[in-house]
Predicted model as a PDB file, atoms N, CA, C, CB and O in Angstrom, pLDDT in the B-factor column:
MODEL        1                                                                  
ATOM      1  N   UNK A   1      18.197  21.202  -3.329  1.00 88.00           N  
ATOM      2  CA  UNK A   1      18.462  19.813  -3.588  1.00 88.00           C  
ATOM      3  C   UNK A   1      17.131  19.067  -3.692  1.00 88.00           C  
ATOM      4  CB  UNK A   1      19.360  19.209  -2.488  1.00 88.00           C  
ATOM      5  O   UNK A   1      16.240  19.299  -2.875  1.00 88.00           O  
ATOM      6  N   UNK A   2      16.979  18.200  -4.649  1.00 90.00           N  
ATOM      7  CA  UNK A   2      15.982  16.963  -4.621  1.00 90.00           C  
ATOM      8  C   UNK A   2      15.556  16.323  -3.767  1.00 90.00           C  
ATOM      9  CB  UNK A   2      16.251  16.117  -5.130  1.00 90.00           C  
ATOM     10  O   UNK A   2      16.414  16.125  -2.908  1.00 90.00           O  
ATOM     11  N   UNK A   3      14.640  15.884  -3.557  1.00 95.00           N  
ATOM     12  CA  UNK A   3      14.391  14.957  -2.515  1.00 95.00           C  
ATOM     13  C   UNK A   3      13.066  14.004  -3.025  1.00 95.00           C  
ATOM     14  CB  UNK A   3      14.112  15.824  -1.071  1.00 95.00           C  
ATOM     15  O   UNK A   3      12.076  14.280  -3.702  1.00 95.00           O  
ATOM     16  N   UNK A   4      13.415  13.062  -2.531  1.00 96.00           N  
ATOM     17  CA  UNK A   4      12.650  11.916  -3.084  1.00 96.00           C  
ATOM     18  C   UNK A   4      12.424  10.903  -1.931  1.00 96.00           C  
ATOM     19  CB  UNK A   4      13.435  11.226  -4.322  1.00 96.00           C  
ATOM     20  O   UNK A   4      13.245  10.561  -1.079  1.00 96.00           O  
ATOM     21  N   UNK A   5      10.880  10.411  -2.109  1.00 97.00           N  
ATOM     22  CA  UNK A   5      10.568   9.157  -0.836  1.00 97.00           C  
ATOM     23  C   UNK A   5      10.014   8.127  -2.162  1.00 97.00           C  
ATOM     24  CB  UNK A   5       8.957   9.655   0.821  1.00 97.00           C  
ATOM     25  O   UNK A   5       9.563   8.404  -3.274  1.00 97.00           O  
ATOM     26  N   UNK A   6      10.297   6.765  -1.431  1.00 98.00           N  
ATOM     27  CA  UNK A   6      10.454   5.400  -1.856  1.00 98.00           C  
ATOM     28  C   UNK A   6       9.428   4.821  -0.857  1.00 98.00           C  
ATOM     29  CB  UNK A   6      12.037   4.776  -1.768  1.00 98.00           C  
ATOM     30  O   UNK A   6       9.161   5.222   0.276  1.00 98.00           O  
ATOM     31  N   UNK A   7       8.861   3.661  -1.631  1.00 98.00           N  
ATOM     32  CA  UNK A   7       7.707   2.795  -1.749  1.00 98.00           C  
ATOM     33  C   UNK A   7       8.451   1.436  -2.115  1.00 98.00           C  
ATOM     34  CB  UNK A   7       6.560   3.335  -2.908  1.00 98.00           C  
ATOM     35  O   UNK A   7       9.338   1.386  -2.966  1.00 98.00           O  
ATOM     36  N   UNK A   8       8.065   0.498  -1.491  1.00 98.00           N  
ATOM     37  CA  UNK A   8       8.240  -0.728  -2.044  1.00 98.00           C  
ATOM     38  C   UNK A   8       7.313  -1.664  -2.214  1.00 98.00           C  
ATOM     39  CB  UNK A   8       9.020  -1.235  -1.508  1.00 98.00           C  
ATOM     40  O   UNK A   8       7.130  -2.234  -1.139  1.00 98.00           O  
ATOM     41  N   UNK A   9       6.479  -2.193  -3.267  1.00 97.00           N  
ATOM     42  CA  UNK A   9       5.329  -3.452  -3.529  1.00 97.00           C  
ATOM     43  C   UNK A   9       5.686  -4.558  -3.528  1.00 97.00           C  
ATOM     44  CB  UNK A   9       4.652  -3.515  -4.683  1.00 97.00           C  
ATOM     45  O   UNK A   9       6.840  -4.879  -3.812  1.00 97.00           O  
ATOM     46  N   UNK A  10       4.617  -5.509  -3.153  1.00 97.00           N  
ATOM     47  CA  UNK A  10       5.178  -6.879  -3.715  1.00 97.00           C  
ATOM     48  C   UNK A  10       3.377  -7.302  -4.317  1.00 97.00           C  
ATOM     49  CB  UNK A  10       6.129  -8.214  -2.132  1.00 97.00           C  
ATOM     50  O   UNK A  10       2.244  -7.045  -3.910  1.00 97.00           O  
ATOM     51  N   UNK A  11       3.962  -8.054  -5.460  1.00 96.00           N  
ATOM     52  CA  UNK A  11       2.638  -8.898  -6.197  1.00 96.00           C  
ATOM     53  C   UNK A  11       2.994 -10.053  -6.076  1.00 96.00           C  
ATOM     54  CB  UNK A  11       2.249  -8.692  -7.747  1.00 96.00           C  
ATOM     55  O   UNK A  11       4.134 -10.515  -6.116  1.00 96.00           O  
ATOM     56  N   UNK A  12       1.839 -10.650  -5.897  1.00 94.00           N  
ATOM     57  CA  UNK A  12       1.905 -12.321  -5.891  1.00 94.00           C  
ATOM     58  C   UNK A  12       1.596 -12.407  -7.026  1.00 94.00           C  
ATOM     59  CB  UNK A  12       1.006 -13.266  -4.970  1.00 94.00           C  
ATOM     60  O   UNK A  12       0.841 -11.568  -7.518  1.00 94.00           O  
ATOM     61  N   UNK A  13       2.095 -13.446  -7.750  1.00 89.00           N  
ATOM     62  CA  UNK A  13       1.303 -12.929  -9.298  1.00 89.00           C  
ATOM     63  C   UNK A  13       1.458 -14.792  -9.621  1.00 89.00           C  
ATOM     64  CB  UNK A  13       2.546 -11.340 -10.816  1.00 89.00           C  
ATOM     65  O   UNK A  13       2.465 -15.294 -10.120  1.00 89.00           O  
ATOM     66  N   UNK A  14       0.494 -15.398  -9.292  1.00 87.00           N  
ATOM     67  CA  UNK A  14       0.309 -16.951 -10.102  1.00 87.00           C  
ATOM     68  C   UNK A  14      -0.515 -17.157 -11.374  1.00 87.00           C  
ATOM     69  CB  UNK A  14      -0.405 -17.973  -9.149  1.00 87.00           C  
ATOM     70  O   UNK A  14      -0.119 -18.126 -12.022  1.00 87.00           O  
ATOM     71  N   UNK A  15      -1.259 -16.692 -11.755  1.00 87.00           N  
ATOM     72  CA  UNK A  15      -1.872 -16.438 -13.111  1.00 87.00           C  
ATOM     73  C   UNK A  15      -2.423 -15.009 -13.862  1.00 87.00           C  
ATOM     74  CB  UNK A  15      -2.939 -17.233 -13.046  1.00 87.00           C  
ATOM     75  O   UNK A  15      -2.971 -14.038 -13.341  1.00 87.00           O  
ATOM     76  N   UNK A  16      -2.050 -15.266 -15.356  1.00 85.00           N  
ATOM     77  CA  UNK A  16      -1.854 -13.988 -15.935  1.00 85.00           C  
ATOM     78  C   UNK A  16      -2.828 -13.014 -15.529  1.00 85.00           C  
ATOM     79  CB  UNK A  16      -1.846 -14.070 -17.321  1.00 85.00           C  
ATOM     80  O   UNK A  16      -2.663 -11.996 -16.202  1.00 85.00           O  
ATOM     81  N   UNK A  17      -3.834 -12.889 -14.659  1.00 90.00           N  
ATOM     82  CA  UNK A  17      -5.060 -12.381 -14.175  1.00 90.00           C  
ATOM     83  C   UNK A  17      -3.998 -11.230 -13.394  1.00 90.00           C  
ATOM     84  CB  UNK A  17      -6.237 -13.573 -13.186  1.00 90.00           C  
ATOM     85  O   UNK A  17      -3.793 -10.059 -13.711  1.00 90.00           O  
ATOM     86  N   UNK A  18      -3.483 -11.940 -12.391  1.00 91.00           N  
ATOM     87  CA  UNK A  18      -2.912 -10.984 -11.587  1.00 91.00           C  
ATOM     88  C   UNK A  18      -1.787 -10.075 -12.160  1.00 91.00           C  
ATOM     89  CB  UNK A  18      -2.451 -11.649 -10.496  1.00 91.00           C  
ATOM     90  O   UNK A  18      -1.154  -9.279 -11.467  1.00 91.00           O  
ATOM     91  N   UNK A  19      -1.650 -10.217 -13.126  1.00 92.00           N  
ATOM     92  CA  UNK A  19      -0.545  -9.209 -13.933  1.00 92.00           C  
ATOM     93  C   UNK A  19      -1.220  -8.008 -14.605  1.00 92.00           C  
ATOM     94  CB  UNK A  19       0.278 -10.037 -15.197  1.00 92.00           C  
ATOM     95  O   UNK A  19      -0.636  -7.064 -15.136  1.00 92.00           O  
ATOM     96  N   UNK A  20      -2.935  -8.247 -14.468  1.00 93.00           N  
ATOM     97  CA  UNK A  20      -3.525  -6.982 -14.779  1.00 93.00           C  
ATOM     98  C   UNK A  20      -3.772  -6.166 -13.576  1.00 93.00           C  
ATOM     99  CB  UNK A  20      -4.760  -7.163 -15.506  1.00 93.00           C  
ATOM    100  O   UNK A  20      -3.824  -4.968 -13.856  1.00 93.00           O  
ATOM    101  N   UNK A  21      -3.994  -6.520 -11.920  1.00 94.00           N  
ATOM    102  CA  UNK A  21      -3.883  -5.813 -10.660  1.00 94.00           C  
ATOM    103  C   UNK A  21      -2.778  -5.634 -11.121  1.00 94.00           C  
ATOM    104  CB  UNK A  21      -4.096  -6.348  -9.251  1.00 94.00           C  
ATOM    105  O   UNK A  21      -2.793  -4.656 -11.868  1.00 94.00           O  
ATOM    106  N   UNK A  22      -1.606  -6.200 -11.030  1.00 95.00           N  
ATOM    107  CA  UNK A  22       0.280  -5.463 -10.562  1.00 95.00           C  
ATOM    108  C   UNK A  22      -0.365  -4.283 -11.703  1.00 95.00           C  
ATOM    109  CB  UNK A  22       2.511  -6.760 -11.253  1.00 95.00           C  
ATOM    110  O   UNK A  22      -0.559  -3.150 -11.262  1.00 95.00           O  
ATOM    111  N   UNK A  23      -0.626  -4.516 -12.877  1.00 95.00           N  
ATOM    112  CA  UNK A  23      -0.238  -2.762 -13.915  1.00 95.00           C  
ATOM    113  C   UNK A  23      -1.390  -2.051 -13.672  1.00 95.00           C  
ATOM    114  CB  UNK A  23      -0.072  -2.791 -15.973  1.00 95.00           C  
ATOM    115  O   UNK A  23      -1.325  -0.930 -14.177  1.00 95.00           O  
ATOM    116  N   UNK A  24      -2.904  -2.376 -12.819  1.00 96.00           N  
ATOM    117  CA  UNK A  24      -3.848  -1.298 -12.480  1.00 96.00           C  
ATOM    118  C   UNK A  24      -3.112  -0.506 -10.962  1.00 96.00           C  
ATOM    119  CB  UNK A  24      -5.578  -2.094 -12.211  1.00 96.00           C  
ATOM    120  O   UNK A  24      -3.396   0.626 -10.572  1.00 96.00           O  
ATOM    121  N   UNK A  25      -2.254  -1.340 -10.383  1.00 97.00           N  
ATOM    122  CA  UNK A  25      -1.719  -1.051  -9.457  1.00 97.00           C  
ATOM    123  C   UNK A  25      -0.464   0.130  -9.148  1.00 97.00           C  
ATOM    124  CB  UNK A  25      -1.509  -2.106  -9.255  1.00 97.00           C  
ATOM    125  O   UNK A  25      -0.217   1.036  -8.352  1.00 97.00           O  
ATOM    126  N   UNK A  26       0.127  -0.537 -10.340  1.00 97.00           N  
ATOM    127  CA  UNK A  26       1.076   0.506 -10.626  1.00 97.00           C  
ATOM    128  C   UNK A  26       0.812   2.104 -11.149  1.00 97.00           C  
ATOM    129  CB  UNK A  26       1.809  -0.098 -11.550  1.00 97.00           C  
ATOM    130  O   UNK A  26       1.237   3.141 -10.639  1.00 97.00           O  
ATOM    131  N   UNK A  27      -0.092   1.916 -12.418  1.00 97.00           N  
ATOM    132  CA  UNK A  27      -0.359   2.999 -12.999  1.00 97.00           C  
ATOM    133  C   UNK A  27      -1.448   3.922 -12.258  1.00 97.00           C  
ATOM    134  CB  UNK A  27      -0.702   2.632 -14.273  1.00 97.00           C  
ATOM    135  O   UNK A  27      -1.618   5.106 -12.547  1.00 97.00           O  
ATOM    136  N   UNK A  28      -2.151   3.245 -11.286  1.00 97.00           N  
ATOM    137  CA  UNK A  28      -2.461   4.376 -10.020  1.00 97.00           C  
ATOM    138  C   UNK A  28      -1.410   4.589  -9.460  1.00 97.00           C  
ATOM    139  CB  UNK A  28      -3.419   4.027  -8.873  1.00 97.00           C  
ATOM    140  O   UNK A  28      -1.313   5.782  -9.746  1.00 97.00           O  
ATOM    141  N   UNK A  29      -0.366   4.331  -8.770  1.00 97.00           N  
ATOM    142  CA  UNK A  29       0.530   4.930  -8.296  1.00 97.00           C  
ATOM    143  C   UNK A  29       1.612   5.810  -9.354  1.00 97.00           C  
ATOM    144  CB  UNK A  29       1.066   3.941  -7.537  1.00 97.00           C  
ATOM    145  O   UNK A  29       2.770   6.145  -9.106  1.00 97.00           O  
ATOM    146  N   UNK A  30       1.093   5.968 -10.168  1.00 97.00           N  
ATOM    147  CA  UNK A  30       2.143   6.332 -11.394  1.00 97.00           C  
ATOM    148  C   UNK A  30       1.365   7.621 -11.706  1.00 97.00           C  
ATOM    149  CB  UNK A  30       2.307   5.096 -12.876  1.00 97.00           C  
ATOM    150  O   UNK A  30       1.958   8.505 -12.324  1.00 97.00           O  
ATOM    151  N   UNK A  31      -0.030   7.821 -11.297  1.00 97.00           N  
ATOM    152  CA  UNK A  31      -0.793   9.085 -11.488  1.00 97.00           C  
ATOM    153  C   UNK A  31      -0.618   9.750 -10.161  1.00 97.00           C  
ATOM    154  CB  UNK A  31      -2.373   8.872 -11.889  1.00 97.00           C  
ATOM    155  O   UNK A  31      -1.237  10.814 -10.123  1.00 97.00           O  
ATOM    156  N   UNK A  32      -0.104   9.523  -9.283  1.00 97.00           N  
ATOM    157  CA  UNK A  32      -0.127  10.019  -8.162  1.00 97.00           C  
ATOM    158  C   UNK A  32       1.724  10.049  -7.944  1.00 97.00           C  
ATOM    159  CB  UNK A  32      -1.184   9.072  -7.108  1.00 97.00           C  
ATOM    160  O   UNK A  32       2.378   9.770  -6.940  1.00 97.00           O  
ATOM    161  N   UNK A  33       2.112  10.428  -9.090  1.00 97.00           N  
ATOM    162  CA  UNK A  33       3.782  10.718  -9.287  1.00 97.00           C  
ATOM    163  C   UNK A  33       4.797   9.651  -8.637  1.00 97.00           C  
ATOM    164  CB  UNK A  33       4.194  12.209  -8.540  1.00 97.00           C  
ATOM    165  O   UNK A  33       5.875  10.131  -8.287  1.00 97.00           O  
ATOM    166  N   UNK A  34       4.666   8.683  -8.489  1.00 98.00           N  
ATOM    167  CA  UNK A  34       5.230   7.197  -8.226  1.00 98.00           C  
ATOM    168  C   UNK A  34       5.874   6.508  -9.560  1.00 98.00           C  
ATOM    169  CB  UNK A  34       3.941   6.189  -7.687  1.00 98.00           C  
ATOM    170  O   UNK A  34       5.136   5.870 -10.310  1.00 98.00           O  
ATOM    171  N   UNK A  35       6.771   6.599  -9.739  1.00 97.00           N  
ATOM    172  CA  UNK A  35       8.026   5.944 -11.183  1.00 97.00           C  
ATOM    173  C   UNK A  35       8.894   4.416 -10.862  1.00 97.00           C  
ATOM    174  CB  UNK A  35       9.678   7.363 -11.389  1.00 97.00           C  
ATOM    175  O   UNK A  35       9.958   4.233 -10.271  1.00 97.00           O  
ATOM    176  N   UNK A  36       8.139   3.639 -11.389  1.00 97.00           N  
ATOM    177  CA  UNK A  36       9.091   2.511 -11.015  1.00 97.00           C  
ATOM    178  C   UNK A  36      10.444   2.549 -10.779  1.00 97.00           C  
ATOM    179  CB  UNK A  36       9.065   1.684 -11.840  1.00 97.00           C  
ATOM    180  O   UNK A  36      10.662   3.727 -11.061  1.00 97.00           O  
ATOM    181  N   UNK A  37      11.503   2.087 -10.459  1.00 97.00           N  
ATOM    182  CA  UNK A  37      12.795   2.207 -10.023  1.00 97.00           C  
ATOM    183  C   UNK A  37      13.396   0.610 -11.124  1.00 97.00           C  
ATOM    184  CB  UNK A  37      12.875   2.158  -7.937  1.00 97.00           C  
ATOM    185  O   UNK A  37      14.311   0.455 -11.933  1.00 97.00           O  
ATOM    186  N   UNK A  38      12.229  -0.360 -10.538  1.00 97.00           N  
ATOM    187  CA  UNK A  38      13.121  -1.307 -10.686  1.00 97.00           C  
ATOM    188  C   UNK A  38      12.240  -2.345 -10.163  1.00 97.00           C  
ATOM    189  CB  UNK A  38      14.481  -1.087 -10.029  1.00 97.00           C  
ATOM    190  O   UNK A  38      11.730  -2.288  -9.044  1.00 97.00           O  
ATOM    191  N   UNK A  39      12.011  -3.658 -11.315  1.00 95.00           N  
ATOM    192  CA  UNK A  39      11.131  -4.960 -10.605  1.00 95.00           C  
ATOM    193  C   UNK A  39      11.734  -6.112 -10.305  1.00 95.00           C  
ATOM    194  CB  UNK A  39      10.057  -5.479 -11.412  1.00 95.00           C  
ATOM    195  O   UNK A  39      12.641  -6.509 -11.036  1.00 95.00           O  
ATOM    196  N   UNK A  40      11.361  -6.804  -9.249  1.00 96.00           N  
ATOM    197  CA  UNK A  40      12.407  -8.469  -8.959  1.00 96.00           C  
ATOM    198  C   UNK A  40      11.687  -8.925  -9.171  1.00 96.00           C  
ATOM    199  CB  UNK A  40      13.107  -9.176  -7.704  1.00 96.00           C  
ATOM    200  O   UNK A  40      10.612  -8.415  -8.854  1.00 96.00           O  
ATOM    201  N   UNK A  41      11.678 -10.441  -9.979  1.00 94.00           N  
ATOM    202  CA  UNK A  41      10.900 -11.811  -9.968  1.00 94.00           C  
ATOM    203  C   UNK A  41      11.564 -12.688  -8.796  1.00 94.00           C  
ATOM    204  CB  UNK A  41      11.027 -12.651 -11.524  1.00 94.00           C  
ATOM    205  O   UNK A  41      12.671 -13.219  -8.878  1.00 94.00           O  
ATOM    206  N   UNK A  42      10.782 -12.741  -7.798  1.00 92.00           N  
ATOM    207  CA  UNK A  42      10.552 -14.027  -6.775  1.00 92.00           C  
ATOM    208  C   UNK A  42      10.057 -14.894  -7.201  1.00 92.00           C  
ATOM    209  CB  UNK A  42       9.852 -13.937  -5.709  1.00 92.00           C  
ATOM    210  O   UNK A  42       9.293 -15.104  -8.143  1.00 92.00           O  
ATOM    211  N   UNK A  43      10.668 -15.624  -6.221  1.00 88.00           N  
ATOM    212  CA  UNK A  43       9.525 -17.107  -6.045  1.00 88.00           C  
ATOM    213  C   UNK A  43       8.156 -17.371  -6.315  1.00 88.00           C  
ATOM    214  CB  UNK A  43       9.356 -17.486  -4.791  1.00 88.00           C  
ATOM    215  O   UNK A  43       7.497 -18.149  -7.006  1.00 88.00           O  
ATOM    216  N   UNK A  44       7.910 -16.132  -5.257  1.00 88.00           N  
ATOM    217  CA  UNK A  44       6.469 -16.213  -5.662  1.00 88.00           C  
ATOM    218  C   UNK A  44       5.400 -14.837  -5.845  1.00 88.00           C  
ATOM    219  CB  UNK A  44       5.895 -17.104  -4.589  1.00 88.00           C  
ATOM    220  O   UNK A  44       4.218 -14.632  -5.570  1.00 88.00           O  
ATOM    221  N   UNK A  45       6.249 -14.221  -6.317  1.00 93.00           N  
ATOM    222  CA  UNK A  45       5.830 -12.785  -7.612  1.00 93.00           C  
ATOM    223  C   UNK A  45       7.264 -11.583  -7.415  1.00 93.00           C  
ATOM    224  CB  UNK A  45       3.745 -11.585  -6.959  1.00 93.00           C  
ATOM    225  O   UNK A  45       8.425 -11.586  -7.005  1.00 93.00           O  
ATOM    226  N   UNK A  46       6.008 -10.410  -8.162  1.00 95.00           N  
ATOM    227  CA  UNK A  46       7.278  -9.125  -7.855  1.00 95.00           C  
ATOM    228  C   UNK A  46       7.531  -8.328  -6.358  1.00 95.00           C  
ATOM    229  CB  UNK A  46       6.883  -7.763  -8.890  1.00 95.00           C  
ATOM    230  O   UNK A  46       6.829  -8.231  -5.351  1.00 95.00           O  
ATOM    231  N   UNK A  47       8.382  -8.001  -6.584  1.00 97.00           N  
ATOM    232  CA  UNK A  47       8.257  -6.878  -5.844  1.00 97.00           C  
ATOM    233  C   UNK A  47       9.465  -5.614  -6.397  1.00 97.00           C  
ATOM    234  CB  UNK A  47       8.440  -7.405  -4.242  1.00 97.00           C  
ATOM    235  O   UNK A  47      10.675  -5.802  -6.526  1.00 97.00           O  
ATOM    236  N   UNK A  48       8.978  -4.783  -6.566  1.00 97.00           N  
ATOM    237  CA  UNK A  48       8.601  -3.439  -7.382  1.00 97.00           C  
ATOM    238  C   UNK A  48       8.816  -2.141  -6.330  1.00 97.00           C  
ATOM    239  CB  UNK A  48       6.828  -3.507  -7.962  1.00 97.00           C  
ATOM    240  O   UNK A  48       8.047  -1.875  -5.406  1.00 97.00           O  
ATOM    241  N   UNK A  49      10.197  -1.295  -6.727  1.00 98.00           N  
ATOM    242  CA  UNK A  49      10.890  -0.451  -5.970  1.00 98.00           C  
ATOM    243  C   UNK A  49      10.385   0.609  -6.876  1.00 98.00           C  
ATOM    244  CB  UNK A  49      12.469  -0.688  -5.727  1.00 98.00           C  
ATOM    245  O   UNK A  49      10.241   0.524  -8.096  1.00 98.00           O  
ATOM    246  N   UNK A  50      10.041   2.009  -5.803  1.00 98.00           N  
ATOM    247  CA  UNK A  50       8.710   3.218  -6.598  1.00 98.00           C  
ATOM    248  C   UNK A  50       9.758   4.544  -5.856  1.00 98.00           C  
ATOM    249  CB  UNK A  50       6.251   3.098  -5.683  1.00 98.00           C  
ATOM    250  O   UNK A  50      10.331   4.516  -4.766  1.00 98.00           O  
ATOM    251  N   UNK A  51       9.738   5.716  -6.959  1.00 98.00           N  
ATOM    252  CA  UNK A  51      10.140   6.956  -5.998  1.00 98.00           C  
ATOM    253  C   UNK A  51       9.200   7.846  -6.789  1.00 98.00           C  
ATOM    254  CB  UNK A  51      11.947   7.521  -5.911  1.00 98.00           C  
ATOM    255  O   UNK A  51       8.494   7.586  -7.764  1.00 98.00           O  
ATOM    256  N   UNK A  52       9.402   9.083  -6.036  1.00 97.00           N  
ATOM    257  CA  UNK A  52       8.697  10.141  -6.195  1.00 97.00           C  
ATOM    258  C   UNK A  52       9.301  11.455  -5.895  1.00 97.00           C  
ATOM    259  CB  UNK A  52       7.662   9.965  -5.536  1.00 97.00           C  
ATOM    260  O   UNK A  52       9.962  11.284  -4.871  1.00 97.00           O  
ATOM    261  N   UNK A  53       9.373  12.348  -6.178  1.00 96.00           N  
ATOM    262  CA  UNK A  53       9.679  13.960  -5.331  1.00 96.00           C  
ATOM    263  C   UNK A  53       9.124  14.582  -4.617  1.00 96.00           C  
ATOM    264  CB  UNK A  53       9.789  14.941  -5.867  1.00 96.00           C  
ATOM    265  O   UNK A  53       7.910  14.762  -4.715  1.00 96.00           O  
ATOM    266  N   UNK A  54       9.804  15.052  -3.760  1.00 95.00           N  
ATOM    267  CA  UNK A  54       9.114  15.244  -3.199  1.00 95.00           C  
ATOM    268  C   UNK A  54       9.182  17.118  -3.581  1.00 95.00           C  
ATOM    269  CB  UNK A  54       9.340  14.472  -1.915  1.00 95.00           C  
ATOM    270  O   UNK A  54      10.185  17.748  -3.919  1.00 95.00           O  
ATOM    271  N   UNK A  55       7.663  17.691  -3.369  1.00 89.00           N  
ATOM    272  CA  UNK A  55       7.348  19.299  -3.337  1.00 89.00           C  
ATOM    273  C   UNK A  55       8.060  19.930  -2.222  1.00 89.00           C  
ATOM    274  CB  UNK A  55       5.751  19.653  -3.138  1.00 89.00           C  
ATOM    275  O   UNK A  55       7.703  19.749  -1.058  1.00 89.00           O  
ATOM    276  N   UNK A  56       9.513  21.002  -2.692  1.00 85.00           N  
ATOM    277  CA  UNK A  56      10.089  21.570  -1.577  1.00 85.00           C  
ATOM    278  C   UNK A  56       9.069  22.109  -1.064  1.00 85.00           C  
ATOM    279  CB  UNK A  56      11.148  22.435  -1.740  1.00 85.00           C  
ATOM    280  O   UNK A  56       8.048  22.624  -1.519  1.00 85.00           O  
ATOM    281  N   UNK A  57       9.752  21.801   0.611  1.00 74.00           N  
ATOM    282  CA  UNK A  57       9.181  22.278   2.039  1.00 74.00           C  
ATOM    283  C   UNK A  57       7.803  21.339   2.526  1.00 74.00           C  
ATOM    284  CB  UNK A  57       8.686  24.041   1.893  1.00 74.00           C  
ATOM    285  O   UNK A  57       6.991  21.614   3.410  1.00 74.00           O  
ATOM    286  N   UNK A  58       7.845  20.219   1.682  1.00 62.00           N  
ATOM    287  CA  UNK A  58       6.726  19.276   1.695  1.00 62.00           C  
ATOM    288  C   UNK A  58       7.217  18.743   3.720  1.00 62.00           C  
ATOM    289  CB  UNK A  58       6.934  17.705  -0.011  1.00 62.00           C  
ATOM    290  O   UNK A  58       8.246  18.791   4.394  1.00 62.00           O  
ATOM    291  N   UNK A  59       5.333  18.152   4.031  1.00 59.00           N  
ATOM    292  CA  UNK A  59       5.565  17.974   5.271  1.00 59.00           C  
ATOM    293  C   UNK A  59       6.418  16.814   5.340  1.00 59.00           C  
ATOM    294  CB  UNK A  59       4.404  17.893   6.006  1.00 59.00           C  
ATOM    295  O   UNK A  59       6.971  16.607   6.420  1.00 59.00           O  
ATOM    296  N   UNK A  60       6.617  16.051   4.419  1.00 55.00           N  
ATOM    297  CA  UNK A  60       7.211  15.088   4.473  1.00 55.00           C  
ATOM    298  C   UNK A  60       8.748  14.993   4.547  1.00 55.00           C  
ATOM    299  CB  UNK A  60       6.756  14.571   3.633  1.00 55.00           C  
ATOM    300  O   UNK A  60       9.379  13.979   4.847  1.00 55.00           O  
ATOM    301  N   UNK A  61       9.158  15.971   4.290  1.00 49.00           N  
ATOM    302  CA  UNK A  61      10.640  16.265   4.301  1.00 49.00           C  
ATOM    303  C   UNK A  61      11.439  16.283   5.961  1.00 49.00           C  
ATOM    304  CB  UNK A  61      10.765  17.851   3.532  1.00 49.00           C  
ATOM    305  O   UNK A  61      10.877  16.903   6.864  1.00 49.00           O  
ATOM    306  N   UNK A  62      12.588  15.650   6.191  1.00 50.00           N  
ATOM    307  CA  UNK A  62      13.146  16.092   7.463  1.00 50.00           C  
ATOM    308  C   UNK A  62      13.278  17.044   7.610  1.00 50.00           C  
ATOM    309  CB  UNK A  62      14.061  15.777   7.831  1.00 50.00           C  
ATOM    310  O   UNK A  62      13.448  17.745   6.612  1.00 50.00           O  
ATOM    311  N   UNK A  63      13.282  17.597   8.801  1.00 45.00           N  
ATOM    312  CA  UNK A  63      14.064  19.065   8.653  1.00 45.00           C  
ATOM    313  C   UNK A  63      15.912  19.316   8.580  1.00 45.00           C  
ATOM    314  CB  UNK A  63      13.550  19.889  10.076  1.00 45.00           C  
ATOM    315  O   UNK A  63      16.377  20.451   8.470  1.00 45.00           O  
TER     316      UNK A  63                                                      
ENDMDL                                                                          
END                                                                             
């Protein structure tokens, strides 16, 4: 079976400046096997739901 761990971000994002951190931000986590899920617009920016797989027998796995 699959297994997958989740990340959740949030960007403050008040001018278009910061919309280039949220996508340098993302796409490092996107090289390091992190896939967006899904973004919310808040009030006062995103916040940005991330999964990944995990490598069977990874330490990260429950037992």
């Amino acid at each position: 079976m699959k297994r997958f761990e989740y990340e959740i971000m949030f960007f403050e994002v008040k001018k278009t400046k910061d919309f280039e951190k949220m996508r340098r931000a993302l796409n490092d986590h996107g090289a390091d096997g992190w896939e967006v899920l899904s973004a919310e617009a808040g009030d006062y920016g995103y916040t940005t739901f991330l999964k990944r797989e995990l490598a069977p027998n990874s330490a990260s796995e429950a037992p």
